[in-house]
N, C-alpha and C positions, 0 to 999 in steps of 0.2 A: 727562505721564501715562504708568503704565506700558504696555506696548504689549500684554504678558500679561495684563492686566487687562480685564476684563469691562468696564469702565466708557470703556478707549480705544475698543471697539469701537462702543459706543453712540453715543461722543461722533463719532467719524469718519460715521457715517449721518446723523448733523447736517450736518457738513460736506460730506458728498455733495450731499445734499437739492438748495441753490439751482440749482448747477450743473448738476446732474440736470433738474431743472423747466427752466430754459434749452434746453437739447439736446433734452428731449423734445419743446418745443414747436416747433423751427427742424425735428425729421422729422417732428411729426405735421403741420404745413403743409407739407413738401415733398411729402410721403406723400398725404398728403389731396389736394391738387392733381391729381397724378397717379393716384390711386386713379378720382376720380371732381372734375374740373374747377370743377362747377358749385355744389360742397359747399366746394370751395377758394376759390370766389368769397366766398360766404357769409362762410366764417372769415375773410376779410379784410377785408371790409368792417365785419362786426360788429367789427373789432377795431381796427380804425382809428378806428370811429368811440367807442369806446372812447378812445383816446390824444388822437384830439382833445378833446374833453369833460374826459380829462384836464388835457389845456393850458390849457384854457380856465378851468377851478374852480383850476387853479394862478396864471392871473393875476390873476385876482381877490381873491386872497392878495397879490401880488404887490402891486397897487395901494394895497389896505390899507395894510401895509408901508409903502409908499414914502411915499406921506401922512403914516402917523407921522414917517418918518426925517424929511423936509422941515422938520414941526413942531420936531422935538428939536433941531433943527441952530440953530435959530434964537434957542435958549437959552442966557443965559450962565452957564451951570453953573457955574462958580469963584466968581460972584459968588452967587450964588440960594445957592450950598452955603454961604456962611461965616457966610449971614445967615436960614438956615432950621435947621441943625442944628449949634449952639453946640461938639458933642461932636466935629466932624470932623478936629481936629488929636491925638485919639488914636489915631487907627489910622495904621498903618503900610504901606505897596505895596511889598509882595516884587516883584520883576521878575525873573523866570527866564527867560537868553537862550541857550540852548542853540545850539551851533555845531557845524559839521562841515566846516571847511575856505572859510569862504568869503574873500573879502581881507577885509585892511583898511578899505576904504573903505564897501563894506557895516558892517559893523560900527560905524564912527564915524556913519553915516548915523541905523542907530538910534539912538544916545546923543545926536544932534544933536537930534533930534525928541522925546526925549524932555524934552529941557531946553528946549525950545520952547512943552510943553504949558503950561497956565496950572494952575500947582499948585505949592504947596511940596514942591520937589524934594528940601529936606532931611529929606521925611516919605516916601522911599522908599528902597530896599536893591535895590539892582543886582545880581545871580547873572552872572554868564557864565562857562558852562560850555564846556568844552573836551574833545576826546577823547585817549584819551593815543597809538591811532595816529596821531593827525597832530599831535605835540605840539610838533615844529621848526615847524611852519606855527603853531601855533594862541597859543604862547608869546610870541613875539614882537611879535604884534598885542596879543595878552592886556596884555603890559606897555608897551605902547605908550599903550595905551586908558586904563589905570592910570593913568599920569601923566600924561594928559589932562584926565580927568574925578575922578577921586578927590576931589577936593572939591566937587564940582557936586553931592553926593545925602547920605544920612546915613550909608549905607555902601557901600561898593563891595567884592564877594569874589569870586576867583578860583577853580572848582575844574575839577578834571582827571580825567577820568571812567576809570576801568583799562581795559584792553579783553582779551577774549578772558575775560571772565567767566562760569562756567558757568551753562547755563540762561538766558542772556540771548541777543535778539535785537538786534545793534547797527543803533543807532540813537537816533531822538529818544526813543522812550519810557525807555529804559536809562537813558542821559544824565541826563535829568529826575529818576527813579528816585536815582539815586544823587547830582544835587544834593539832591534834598529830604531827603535823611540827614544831606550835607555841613550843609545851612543849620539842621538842628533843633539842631545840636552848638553853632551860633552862641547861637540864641533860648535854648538849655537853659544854656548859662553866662552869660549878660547875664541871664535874668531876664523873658525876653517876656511878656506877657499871648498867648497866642493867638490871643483873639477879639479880637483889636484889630489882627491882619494880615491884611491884605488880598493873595493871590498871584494873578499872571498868569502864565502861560506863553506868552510870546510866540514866534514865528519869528524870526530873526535880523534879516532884513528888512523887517519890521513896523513901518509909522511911523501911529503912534498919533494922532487927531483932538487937536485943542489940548483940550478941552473932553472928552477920555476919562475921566480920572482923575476930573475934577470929578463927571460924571455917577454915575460908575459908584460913587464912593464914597456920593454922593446915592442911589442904587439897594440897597447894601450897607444902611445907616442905617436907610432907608425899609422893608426887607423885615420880615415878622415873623416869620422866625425866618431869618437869611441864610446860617446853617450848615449850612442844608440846601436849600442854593441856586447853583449856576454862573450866570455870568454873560455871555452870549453877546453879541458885539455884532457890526455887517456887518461882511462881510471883502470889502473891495474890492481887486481883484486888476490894478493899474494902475498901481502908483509909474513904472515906465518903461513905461507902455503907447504914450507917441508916437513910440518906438523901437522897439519892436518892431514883427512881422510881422501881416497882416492872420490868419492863423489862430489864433498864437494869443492873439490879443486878443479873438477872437471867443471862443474856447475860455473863457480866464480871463475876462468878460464874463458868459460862460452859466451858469458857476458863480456869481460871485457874485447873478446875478436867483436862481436857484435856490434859492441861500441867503434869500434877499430872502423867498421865499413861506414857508418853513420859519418864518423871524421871527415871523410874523401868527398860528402853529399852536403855543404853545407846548405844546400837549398830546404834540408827537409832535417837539417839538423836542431833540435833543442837540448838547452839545456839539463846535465843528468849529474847528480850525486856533486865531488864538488868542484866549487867552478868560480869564475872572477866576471865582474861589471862596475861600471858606475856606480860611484853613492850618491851621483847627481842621481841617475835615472832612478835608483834604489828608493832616495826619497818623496821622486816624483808621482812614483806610481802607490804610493802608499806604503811599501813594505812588503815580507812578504805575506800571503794569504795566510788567515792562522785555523782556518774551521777547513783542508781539507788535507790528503794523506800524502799524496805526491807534490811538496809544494817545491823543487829541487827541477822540476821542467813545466811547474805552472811560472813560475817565478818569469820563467821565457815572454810565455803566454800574455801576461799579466802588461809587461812592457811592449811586446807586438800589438796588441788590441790599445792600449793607453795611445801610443805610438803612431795608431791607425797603417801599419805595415813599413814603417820605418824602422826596424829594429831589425838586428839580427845576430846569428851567431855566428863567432869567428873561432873556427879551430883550429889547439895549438897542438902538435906534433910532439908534446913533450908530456912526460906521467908524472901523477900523482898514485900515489897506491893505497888501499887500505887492508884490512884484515879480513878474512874467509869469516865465515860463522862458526867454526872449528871452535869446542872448549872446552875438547878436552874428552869427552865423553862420545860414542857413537851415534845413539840413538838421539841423544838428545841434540848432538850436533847437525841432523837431518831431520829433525824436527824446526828447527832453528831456520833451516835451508830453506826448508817451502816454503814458512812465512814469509822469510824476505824473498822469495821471488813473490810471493802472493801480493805480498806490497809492491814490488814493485811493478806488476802485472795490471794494480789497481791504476795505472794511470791512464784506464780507460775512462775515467771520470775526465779526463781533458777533451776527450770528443763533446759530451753536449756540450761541455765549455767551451769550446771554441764553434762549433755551429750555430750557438744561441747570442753570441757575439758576435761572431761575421756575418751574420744576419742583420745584427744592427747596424754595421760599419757602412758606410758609403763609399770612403776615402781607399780600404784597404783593396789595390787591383783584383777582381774576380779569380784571376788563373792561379795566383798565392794563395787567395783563401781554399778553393780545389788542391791544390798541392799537399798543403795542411791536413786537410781532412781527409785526404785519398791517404797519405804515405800512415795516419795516424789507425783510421779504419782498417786500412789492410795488414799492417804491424799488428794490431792487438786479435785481429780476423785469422790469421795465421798461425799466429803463437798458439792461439788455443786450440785450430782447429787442427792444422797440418802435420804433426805429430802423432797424433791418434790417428787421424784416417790414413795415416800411408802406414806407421807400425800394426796397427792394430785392426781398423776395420776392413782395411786396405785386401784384407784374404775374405773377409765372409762373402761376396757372390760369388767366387769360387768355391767356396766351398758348398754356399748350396748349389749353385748347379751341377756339381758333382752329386750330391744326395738327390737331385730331383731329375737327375738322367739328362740335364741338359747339356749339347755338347755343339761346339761352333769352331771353326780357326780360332778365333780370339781368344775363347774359354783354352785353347790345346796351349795355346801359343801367350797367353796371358804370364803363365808363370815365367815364363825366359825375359819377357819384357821388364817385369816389373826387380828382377834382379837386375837385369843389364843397367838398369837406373837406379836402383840401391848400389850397384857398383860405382858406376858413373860419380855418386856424389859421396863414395868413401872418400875419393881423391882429396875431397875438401879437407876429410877430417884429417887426412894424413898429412897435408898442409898446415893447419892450424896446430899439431900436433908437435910437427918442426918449432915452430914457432913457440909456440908454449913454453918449449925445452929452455930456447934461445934468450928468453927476458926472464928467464928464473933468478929472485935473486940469490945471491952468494948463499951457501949451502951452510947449515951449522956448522962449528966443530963439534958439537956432539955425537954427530951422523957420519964420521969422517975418520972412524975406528980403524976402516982398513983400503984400499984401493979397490978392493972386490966392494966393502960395502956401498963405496961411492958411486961404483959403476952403476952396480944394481939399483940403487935409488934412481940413478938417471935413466935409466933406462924402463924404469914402471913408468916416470914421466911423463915418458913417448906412449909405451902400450896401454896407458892407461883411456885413452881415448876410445877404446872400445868399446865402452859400454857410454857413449854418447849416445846412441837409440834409445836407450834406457833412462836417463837423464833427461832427454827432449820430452819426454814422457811425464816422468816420475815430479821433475822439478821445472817443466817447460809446458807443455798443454796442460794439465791438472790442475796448479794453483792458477793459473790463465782463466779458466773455465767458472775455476772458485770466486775469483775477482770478478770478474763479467755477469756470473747469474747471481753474484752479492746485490751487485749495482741493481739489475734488471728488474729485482723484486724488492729492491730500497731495505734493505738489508746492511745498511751499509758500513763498512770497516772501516776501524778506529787504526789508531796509528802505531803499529808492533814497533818496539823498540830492540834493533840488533844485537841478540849480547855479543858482549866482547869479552874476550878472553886474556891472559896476561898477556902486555906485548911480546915479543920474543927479540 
């Protein structure tokens, strides 16, 4: 957007906004405290008790969810699909595997797992994309991989994404962008039908449930009209979680439950990490965006505004999973950690996109576009803020009005409140904690020395939840805050690329 343009200036008070509401609210509590102690109590309690009550209507979501998932897992979708819907060997699974430097062995890890799933793997088309700065790295695996699998699928293509493109942001959205032009030049000379491809864009690292393809093309079949439908399924974030470190498995852990309640809401649900749609709609709306950092739930975006509110998303009760940031090393694996929440924290950049677009729409019902931007606003509003002020600011008017002789019921009685509601919402953690345990997958034989060593492992699993205050923290409001006052001051972030470490 031009920056002379009346319309840059509008759009940039958008992207003030969140950032702004964050910082205003971290001085009007510090302010408020010290103005007057006992008014600082108030705001803290009300507002805790606010987050918990949050927590609480989130797991409840969460439980939903998890019940479905339980139930789907137990289906044998490849079989139920060949003998429910006669028409399943027309469609085709585009597989878009967009790369950015990782090895080899990641790389082969996905294609292992994909020829693992239970589905005719000659009913799908392999993409891996490559970038052309790293094309001594990315070639060589590229043609390694070739003449591995080349005949495992119905087709397998290579392409090489340019770099230094104008107006693009490098990264995965570009990439993606400039496969799905390379792959329409294939479908437009063979003769594709459209509606009869099914695309995913998966992470690199993404190993897909045996029973994805079957589901999801059951899903695709089933919808009544699935061209104006993505298809979201859990992203479980633990291929090498018994390798890695206790933070961030707690980290990747908290996201995927997070994701878990988002499933049960499909009203407020978009697209996250990776996920299945139309390559009708996919070609429709252009592709994806390539100049900006979250484009994995613009992509949502992109088709509901095109769409004018006919589009949505449909959640599938079944996982797909990737790798932790773990590589191996501590410090540097928790340095790794914030980034990507920092990224993905940045998809606060979708608020002025979607208010400076529903502004323009006529057709999309008013109460949906509110929906959108209320569940969007208050999700990236909370992340950043609600962590901090209930761990950390959550005690300073108590503590001044202890230094400044101020004393009230409230002030006496403030500290049993705000425990009894720190207690209240352990319960969650101790929930998710169960749970965590329960989708672990299968444990090395490396770790499996002795019956005591097994136990012990499983059982840090459980207590390792403990230090989720610390966590909500450290890798939950912090990079939040970092993303938000990026934006506010047009600062803006370029697109971190996850390392990946050997698969395991």
């Amino acid at each position: 957007m031009n920056k002379n343009h009346k319309d840059y200036y509008k759009y940039r008070i958008l992207e003030i906004l969140p950032g702004a509401l964050v910082w205003l609210t971290f001085i009007f509590a510090i302010g408020l405290s010290f103005y007057n102690p006992i008014y600082g109590v108030y705001f803290v309690i009300i507002f805790d008790t606010y987050f918990v009550l949050r927590i609480t209507y989130m797991l409840i979501w969460l439980i939903i969810s998890w019940m479905k998932y339980r139930k789907t897992i137990k289906v044998d979708w490849w079989n139920f699909l060949r003998h429910n819907h006669k028409t399943w060997d027309q469609y085709y699974h585009l597989i878009m595997l967009p790369t950015a430097g990782e090895p080899y062995e990641v790389v082969a890890n996905c294609f292992d797992k994909l020829l693992q799933t239970n589905y005719d793997h000659k009913k799908m088309i392999i993409v891996l994309g490559g970038e052309e700065r790293l094309k001594d790295h990315f070639e060589p695996i590229a043609e390694k991989i070739r003449e591995k699998y080349k005949d495992k699928f119905y087709k397998f293509i290579i392409t090489l994404h340019p770099g230094d493109l104008p107006g693009e942001v490098v990264g995965k959205g570009s990439n993606l962008y400039h496969m799905g032009h390379e792959i329409k030049k294939y479908f437009d000379a063979h003769d594709f039908d459209y509606k009869k491809i099914i695309v995913s864009a998966f992470d690199i690292d993404t190993v897909t449930h045996p029973q994805y393809f079957a589901h999801l093309t059951h899903k695709f079949i089933s919808h009544k009209n699935p061209y104006r439908a993505s298809f979201q399924p859990m992203a479980f974030y633990h291929n090498n979680t018994w390798e890695s470190d206790i933070f961030t498995r707690v980290v990747s852990n908290s996201t995927t439950f997070w994701l878990l309640t988002d499933l049960a809401r499909p009203e407020r649900l978009l697209t996250f990490s990776s996920h299945s749609m139309s390559w009708k709609a996919l070609v429709e709306i252009g592709f994806h965006q390539n100049n900006i950092v979250t484009e994995d739930s613009r992509i949502f975006l992109q088709c509901y505004i095109h769409y004018e509110g006919d589009y949505e998303v449909v959640p599938m009760h079944i996982p797909v999973s990737m790798d932790t940031v773990n590589v191996g090393k501590f410090w540097r694996s928790i340095k790794n950690q914030y980034k990507q929440m920092r990224r993905w924290a940045y998809g606060v950049e979708h608020f002025p996109y979607m208010v400076w677009h529903f502004a323009k729409s006529k057709k999309i019902p008013t109460n949906k576009k509110w929906i959108y931007i209320w569940n969007q606003t208050e999700g990236v509003y909370t992340w950043a803020t609600g962590p901090i002020l209930v761990m950390l600011m959550g005690y300073l008017p108590l503590w001044l009005a202890e230094k400044q002789g101020v004393t009230s019921a409230i002030t006496q009685n403030a500290p049993l409140i705000l425990e009894n509601l720190m207690r209240f919402g352990m319960i969650g953690i101790f929930l998710i904690s169960i749970f965590s345990v329960i989708i672990l997958p299968p444990m090395p034989e490396k770790f499996k020395s002795s019956i005591f060593n097994v136990a012990l492992r499983y059982i840090l699993m459980f207590v390792q939840w403990i230090i989720f205050p610390i966590t909500m923290i450290i890798f939950g409001s912090i990079p939040a805050v970092d993303s938000q006052t990026r934006l506010m001051l047009g600062k803006y972030l370029g697109f971190w690329v996850t390392e990946k470490g050997k698969a395991k």
